[in-house]
C-alpha atoms as one frame of an Amber mdcrd trajectory, in Angstrom:
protein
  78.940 -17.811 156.017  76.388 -18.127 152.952  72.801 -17.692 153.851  71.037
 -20.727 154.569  69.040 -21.180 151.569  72.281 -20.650 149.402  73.600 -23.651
 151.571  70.350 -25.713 150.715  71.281 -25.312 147.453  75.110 -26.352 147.395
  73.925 -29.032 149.286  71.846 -30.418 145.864  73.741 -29.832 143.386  76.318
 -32.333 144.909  74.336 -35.392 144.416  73.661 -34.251 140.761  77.605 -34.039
 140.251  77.816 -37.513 141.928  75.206 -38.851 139.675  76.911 -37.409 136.536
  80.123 -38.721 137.229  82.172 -35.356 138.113  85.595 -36.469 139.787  86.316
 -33.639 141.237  83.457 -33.972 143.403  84.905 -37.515 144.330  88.458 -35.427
 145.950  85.829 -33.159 147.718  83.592 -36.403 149.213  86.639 -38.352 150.384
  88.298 -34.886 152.135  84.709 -33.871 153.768  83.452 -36.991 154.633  85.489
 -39.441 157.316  83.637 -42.659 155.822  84.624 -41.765 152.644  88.247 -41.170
 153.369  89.926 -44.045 151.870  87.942 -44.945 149.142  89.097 -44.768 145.597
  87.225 -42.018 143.218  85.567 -44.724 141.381  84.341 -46.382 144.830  83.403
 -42.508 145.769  81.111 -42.382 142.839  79.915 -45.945 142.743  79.056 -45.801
 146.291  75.285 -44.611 147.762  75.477 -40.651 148.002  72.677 -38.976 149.228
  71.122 -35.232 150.179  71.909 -36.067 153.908  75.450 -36.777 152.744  75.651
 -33.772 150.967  74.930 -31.347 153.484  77.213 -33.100 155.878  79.814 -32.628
 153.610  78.550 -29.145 153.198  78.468 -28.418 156.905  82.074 -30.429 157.534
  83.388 -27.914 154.962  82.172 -25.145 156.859  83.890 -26.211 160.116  80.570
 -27.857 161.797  80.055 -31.645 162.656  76.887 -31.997 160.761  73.999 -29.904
 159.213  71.952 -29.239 161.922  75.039 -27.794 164.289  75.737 -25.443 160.822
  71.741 -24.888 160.750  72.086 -23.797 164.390  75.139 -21.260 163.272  73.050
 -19.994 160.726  70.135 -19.554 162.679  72.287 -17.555 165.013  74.201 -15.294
 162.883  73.207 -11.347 162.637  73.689  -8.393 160.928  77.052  -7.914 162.308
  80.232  -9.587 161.489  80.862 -13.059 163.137  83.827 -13.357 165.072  84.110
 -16.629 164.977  83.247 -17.698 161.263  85.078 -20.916 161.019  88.536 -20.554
 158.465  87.981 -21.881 155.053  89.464 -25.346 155.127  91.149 -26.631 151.971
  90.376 -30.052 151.428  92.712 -31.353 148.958  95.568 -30.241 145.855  96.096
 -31.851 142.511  99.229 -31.084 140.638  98.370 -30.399 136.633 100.885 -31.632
 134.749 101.007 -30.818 130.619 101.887 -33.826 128.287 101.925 -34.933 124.323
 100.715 -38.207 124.527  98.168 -39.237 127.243  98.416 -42.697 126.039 102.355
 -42.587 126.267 102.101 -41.105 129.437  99.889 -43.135 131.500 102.030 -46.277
 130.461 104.924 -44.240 132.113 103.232 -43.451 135.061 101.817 -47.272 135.522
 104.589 -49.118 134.208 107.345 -47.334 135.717 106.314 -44.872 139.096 103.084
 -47.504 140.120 100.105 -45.577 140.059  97.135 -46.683 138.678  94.375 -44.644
 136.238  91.161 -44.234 137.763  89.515 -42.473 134.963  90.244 -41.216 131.369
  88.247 -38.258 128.940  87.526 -37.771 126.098  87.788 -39.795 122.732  90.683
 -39.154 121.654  92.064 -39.070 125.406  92.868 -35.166 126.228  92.732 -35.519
 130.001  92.944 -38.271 133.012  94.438 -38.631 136.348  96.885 -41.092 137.805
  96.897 -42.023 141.601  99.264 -43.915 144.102  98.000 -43.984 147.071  97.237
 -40.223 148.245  99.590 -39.021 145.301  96.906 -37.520 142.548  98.358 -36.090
 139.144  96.320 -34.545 136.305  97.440 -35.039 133.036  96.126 -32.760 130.089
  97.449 -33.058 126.584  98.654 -30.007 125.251 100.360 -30.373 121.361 102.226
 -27.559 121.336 105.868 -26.806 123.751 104.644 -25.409 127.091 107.827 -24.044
 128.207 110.590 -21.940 126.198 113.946 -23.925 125.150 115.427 -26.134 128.083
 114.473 -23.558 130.916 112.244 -25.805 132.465 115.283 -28.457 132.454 117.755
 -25.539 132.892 116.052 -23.996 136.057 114.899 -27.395 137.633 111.412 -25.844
 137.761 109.098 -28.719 139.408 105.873 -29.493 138.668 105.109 -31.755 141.653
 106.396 -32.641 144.832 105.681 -35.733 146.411 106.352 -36.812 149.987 106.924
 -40.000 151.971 106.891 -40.632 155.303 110.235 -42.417 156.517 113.818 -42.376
 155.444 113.443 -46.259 154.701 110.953 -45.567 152.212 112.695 -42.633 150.119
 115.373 -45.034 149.748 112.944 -48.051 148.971 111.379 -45.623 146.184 114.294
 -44.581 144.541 115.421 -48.063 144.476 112.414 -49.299 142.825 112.575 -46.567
 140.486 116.050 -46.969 139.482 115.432 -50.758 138.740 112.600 -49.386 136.709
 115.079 -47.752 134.579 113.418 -44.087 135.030 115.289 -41.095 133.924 116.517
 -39.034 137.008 117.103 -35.451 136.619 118.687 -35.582 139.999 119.412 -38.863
 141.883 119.222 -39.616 145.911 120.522 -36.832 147.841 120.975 -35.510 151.624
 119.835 -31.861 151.124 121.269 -29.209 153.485 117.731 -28.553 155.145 117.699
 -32.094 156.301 115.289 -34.196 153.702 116.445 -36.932 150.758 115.549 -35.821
 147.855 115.360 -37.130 144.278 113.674 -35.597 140.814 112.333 -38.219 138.114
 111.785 -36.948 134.128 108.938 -38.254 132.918 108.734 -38.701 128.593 107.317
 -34.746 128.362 110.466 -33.274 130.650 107.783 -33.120 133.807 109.839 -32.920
 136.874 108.456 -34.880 139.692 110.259 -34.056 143.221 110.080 -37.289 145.937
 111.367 -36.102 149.283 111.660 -37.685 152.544 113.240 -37.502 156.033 116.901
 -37.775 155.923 116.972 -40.460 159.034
């Protein structure tokens, strides 16, 4: 574990980030901080963040239930190596996904897969993120081919997987999907490991895995 002081430190530069508007700190908030859990990043950042609330986030990141129990560890630690350091915990993944058009591509993502954009940068757009409900993509604009000739296509090399819960609701999706007239690199299928799996192209040649349970 850090020092204590170093901790002190993390602890207030997080309200700075909240105050400037830093969405990734938003991901790290909702993951950390139970109260927090289903709110939106623009909720996140429009919402009342404090110190306090930083250094329990920085103490529930830690493994501890609140700053003073990870004040108490600290205060406890030696010289010698602690056996029971709690495991780094990671909070949360993003998939980064590389596109020509950011424009183009968060109509695709709205119009046709239902997510929503919580936020958009720069001017012209090079960067934003599109969200259905615990489903987070990045998109960054990149004007130049990312992959070499039709391997990506070739290869089926994914560059997100997405999960539902139920077998009702892999079917549902694809259902929607296909009435949404999206482009399917693969359609519905019963794969031998025992999920239901489809792949959706998006306009750059993205492949986006959905799975599900089988039954």
């Amino acid at each position: 574990m850090p020092n204590l002081e170093n901790l002190r430190k993390q602890a207030k530069q997080y309200p700075r980030w909240h105050r400037d508007r830093y969405y990734p700190v938003a991901a790290q908030i909702r993951a950390a901080l139970p109260r927090f859990r289903h709110f939106s990043d623009e909720q996140i950042l429009d919402a009342n963040f404090k110190l306090a609330d930083a250094q329990e986030l920085v103490a529930r990141q830690r493994g501890f239930d609140g700053w003073q129990a990870l004040k108490s560890g600290a205060d406890a630690m030696t010289d010698e190596p602690r056996q029971t350091t709690p495991r780094p915990v990671l909070n949360s993944i993003e998939a980064q996904l590389f596109v020509a058009n950011i424009k183009s591509s968060c109509d695709f993502y709205t119009n046709k897969l239902g997510f929503a954009v919580p936020f958009v940068y720069g001017d012209p757009p090079y960067y934003c993120q599109v969200v259905r409900d615990n489903a987070r993509l990045n998109l960054r604009l990149v004007c130049e081919p990312v992959f070499a000739g039709n391997v990506r296509e070739r290869e089926q090399l994914l560059s997100a997987t997405i999960t539902v819960a139920t077998a009702d609701e892999i079917k549902q999706l694809f259902l929607s999907y296909q009435a949404t007239g999206v482009r399917f690199h693969q359609t519905l299928k019963k794969e031998p490991w025992g999920a239901r799996t489809f792949i959706v192209m998006d306009p750059d040649g993205n492949l986006i895995l959905f799975a599900g349970p089988a039954d």
